[in-house]
ZALUM-805024 format. One record per residue: y, x, z of N, C-alpha, C in turn; residue in one letter. Coordinates in steps of 0.05 Angstrom, whole numbers, plus 5000, padded with zeros to 4 digits. Example, Ala and Ser with C-alpha at 12.3 -4.5 7.8 and 13.67 -1.06 7.14 Angstrom:
2
488652645156491052465156493452645156a 495552575142497952735143500152585157s 
END
This chain:
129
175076851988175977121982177677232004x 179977102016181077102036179577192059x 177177042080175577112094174377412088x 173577442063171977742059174577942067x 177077922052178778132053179478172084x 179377912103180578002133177978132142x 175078022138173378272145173378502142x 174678542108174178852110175979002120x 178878802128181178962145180378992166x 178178722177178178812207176879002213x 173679062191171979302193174079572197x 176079642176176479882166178679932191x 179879732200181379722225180379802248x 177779722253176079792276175980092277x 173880162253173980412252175280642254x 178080642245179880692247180380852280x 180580612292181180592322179480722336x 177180672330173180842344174481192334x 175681262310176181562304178681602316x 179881462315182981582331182381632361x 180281452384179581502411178181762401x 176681752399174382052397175782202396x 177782322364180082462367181782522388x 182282362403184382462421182082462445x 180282442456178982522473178282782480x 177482842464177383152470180283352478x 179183502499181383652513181983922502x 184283972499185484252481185284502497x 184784702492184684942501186484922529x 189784792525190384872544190384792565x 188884462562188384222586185684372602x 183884422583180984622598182584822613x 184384982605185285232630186585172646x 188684932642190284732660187584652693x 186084572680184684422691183184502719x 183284752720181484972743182685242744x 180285352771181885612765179785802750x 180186072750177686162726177686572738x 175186632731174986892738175887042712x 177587262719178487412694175687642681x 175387722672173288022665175588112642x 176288352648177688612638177988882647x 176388972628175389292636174089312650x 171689142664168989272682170589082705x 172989032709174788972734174588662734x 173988392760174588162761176788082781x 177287832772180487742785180587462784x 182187452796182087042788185287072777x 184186802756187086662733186686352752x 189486372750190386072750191486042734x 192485812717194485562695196385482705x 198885412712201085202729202785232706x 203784982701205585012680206285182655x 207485292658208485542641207585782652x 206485842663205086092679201686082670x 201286402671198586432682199086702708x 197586632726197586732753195086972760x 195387152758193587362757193687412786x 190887422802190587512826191287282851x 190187432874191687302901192987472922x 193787252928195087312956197387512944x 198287732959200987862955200088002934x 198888062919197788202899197788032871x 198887742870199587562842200987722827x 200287682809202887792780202087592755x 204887462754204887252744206087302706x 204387102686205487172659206786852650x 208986932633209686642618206986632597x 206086372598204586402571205086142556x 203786142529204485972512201585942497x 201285752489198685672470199385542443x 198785672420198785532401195285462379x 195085182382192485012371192585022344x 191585062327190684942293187784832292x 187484812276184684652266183284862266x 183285152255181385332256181685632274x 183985572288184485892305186285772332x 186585962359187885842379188986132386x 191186112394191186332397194086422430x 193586612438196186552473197286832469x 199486772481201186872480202786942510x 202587272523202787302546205987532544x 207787322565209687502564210687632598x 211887772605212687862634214688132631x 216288252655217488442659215588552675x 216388782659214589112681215889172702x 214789312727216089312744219089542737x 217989692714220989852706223289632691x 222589442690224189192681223889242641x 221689282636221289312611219389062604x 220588902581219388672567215588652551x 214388622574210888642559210788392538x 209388372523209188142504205888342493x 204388092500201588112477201487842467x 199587842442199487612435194587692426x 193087442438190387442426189287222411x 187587252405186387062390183386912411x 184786612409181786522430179786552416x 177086482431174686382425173086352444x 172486102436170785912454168086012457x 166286082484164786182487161885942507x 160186132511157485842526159485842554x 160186102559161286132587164085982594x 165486052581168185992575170086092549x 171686282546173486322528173486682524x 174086692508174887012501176987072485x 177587212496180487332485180987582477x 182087532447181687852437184287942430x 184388192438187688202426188588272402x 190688182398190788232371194688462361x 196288422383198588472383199788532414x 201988772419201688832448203589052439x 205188992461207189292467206589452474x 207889702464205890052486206790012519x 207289842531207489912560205689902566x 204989962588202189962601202089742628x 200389542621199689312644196389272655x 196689082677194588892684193189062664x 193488842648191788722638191288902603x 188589002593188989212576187089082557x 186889002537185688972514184188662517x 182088672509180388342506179988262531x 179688092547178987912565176987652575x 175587602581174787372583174487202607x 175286902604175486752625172686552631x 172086612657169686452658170486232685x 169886062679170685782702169685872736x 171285942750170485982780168485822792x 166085772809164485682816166385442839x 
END
């Protein structure tokens, strides 16, 4: 009886372990944008995003304008969070809702201050070649 019960600890143990790797294998929204750099599409207009830390980096060269952003994950919604000063030193804050696309990600907005920026309503990021 002994022998059976350490099998089925060791089975249910195994298993266990085989779902907890898989689980953590997969990469979170913000390790995929971490990971590269990516073409913006907003309003007919393209741009390149970069990820670094606490930043997302809009554009090149002398022409960057950089946002704090933040990512928050659940089981069923993802959603970012883009903050910066206007050049009148006025506080922008939008907040969208992800979604995962064949291409890459889309972003819809969902919350946004009346200033006027960049960056104007839904967006989508597609992985740079």
């Amino acid at each position: 009886m002994k022998k059976i019960y350490k099998l089925v600890l060791l089975g249910v143990g195994s298993f266990l372990f085989l779902v907890s790797i898989t689980a953590c294998s997969q990469q979170s929204i913000e390790e995929t944008l971490l990971s590269q750099s990516w073409d913006i599409m907003n309003q007919g207009e393209t741009d390149t995003v970069e990820f670094k830390n606490e930043d997302m980096i809009l554009g090149t060269g002398s022409l960057k304008k950089s946002y704090n952003y933040n990512i928050k994950e659940n089981e069923n919604s993802a959603y970012l969070t883009l903050q910066r000063k206007s050049p009148r030193d006025i506080e922008i804050k939008k907040q969208y809702k992800i979604n995962e696309t064949d291409e890459g990600f889309k972003f819809e907005e969902e919350k946004a201050t009346e200033e006027e920026d960049i960056i104007t309503g839904d967006f989508e990021l597609i992985p740079k070649d």
